[in-house]
C-alpha positions in Angstrom: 115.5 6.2 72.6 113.3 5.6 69.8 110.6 8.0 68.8 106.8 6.0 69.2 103.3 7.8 68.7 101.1 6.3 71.6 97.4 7.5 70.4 94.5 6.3 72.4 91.8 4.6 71.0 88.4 6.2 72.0 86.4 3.9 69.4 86.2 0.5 70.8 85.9 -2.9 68.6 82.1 -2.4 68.2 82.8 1.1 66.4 84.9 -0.6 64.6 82.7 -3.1 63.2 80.3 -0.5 62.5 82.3 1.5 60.1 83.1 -1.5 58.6 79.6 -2.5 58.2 78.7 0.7 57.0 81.7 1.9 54.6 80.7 -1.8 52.3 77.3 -1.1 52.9 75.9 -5.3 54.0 73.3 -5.5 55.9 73.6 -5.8 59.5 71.2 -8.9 60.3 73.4 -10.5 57.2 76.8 -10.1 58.1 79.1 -11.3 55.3 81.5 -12.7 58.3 84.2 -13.7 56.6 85.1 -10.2 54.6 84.4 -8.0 57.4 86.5 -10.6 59.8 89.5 -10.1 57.2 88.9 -6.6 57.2 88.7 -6.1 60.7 91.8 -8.0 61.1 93.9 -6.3 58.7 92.7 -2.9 60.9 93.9 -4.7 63.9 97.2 -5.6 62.4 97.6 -1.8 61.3 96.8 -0.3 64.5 99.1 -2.3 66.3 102.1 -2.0 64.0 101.3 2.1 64.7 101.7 1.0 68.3 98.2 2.6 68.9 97.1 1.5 72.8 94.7 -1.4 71.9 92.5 -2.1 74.6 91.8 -6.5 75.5 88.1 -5.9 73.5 89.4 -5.5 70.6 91.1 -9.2 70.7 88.4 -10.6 72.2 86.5 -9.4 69.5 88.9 -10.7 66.9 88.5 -14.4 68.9 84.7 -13.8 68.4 84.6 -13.0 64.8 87.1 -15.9 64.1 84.8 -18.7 66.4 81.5 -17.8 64.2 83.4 -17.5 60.9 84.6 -21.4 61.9 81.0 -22.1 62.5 79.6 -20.8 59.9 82.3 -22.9 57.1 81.4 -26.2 58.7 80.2 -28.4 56.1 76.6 -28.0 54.7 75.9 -31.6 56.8 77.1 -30.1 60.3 75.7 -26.5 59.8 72.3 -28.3 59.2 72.4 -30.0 61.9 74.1 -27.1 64.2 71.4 -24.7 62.7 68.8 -27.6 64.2 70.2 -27.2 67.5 71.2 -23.7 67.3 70.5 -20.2 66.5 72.7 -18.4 63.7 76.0 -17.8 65.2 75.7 -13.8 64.4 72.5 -13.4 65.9 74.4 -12.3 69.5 76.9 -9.9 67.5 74.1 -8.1 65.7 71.9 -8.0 69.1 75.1 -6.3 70.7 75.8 -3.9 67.3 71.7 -2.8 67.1 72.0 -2.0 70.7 75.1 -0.2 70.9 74.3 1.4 67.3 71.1 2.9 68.9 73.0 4.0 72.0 75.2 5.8 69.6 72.6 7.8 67.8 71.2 8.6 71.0 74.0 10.4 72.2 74.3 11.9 69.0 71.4 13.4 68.8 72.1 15.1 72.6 75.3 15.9 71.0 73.5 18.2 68.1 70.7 19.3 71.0 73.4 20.7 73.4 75.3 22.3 70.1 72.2 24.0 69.3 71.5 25.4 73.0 75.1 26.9 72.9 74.5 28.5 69.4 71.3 30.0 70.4 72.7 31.7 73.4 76.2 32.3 72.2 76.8 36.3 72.3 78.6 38.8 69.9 77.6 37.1 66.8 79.3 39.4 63.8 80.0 38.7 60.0 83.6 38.1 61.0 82.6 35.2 63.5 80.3 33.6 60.6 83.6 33.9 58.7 85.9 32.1 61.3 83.1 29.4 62.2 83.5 28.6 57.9 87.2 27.8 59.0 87.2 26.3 62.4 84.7 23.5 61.1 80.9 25.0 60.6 79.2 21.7 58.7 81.7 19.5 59.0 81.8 16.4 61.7 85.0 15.3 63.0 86.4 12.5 61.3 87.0 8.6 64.0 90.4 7.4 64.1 88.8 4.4 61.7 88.4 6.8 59.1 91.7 8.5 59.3 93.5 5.0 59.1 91.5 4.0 56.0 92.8 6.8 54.2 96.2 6.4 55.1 95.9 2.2 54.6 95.5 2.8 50.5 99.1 4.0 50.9 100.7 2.0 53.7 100.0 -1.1 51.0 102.8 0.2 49.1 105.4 -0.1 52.1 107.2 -2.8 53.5 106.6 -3.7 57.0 109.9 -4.1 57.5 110.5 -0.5 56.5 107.7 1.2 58.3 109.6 -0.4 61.6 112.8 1.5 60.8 110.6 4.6 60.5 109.3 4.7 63.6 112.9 4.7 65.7 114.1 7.8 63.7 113.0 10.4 66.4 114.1 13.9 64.9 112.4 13.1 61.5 108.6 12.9 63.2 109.2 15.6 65.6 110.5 18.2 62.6 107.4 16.5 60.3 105.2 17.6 63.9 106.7 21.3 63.8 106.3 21.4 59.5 102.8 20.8 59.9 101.9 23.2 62.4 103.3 25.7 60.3 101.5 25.1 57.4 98.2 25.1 59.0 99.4 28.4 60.1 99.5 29.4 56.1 97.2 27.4 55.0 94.2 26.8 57.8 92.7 23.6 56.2 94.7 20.4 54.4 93.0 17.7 52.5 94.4 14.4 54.2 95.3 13.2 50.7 97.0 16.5 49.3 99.8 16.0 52.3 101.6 12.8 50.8 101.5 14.6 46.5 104.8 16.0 47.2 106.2 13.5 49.5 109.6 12.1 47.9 110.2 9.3 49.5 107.8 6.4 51.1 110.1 7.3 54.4 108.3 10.8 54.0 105.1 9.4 53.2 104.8 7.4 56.5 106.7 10.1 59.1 104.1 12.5 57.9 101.2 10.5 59.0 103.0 9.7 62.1 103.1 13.7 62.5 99.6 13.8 62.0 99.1 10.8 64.7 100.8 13.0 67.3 99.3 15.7 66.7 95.9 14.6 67.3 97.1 13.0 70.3 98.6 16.5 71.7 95.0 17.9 70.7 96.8 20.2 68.5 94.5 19.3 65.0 91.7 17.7 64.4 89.8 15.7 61.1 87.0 16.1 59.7 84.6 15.5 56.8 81.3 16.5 55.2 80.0 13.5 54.5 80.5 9.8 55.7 83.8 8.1 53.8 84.3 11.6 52.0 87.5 13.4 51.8 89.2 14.1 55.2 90.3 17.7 56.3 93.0 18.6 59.0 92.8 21.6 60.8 94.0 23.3 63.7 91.8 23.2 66.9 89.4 25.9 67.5 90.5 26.9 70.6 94.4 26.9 69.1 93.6 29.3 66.6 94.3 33.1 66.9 91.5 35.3 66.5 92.0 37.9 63.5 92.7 41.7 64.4 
């Protein structure tokens, strides 16, 4: 039997968009539709060649991108006389991204209110607990799936498709890559994302290690993180995985 990382997808296609939108920093009522429909494709193809669970939305979002970006390269004759007849063909997307992006800060923002109720009533507060709160993730915000895969995609450019295929089926090489990394977290209780592929010798190496890491988020076992948007990504061991110090 081959050996296949199923990660669900928690983010849906507009959380993609936004990331996009955000990490080239356009504006969002002027959508440069063609370069964030190529890069929103090339995610798409990624995510699916990682056999990641895609749910329909995300096609159906490709379709849509790929209908206003045919409207919007009609000639200059037939968009003038589309624009005459029509609104711009973003103007629904951005409605649907404003709305959603607001919905998103608002549950953020109960997020940070509920995380600050827990921290004022938390008990037996010590020097040591400060301490373990700097390791377990005090400052940081866990890192989307998006992020993870655009830190890994600077790599995968190097490597055939046809080779990352083969990768997948060998089983024992992403479960012993799985156990590896759990033991180095145990010596060393945060990795920078980027400092996990120096000594890799091989691209085989390269890609079964990120596969590893794939798995382990999806056993809960790790999570990512960053202090600041698009900055350098962290893994760590969950919280609640961690053994507290004598």
């Amino acid at each position: 039997m081959s050996y296949k990382v199923r990660l669900e997808i928690f983010e849906g296609p507009l959380d993609l968009l936004l990331f996009l939108i955000k990490r080239e920093e356009v504006n969002i009522y002027d959508i440069p539709i063609a370069k964030i429909t190529k890069q929103y494709l090339e995610y798409l193809d990624l995510m699916q060649l990682l056999d990641l669970q895609l749910a329909g939305e995300f096609l159906v979002m490709a379709s849509t991108l790929m209908q206003i970006k045919s409207k919007m390269l009609l000639p200059p004759e037939e968009q003038e006389l589309q624009e005459e007849e029509q609104e711009d063909p973003r103007t629904e997307l951005v409605r649907k991204l404003m709305e959603y992006k607001k919905f998103k800060e608002a549950a953020g923002r109960l997020e940070e209110l509920e995380q600050a109720r827990l921290e004022t009533f938390r008990r037996g507060v010590t020097p040591a607990s400060f301490a373990a709160e700097e390791e377990t993730g005090e400052g940081y915000f866990e890192a989307s799936l998006f992020d993870l895969i655009s830190a890994f995609s600077k790599i995968l450019k190097t490597i055939p498709k046809k080779e990352f295929l083969e990768i997948i089926k060998d089983e024992f090489t992403v479960e012993k890559t799985v156990h590896d990394l759990l033991h180095l977290l145990v010596v060393k209780p945060v990795i920078y994302f980027s400092k996990l592929f120096e000594r890799a010798k091989s691209k085989t190496e390269i890609i079964t290690t990120f596969l590893a890491v794939l798995e382990l988020i999806r056993l809960k076992e790790i999570m990512v993180r960053q202090g600041t948007a698009f900055s350098e990504i962290q893994i760590m061991r969950r919280p609640e995985h961690i053994k507290a110090k004598p």
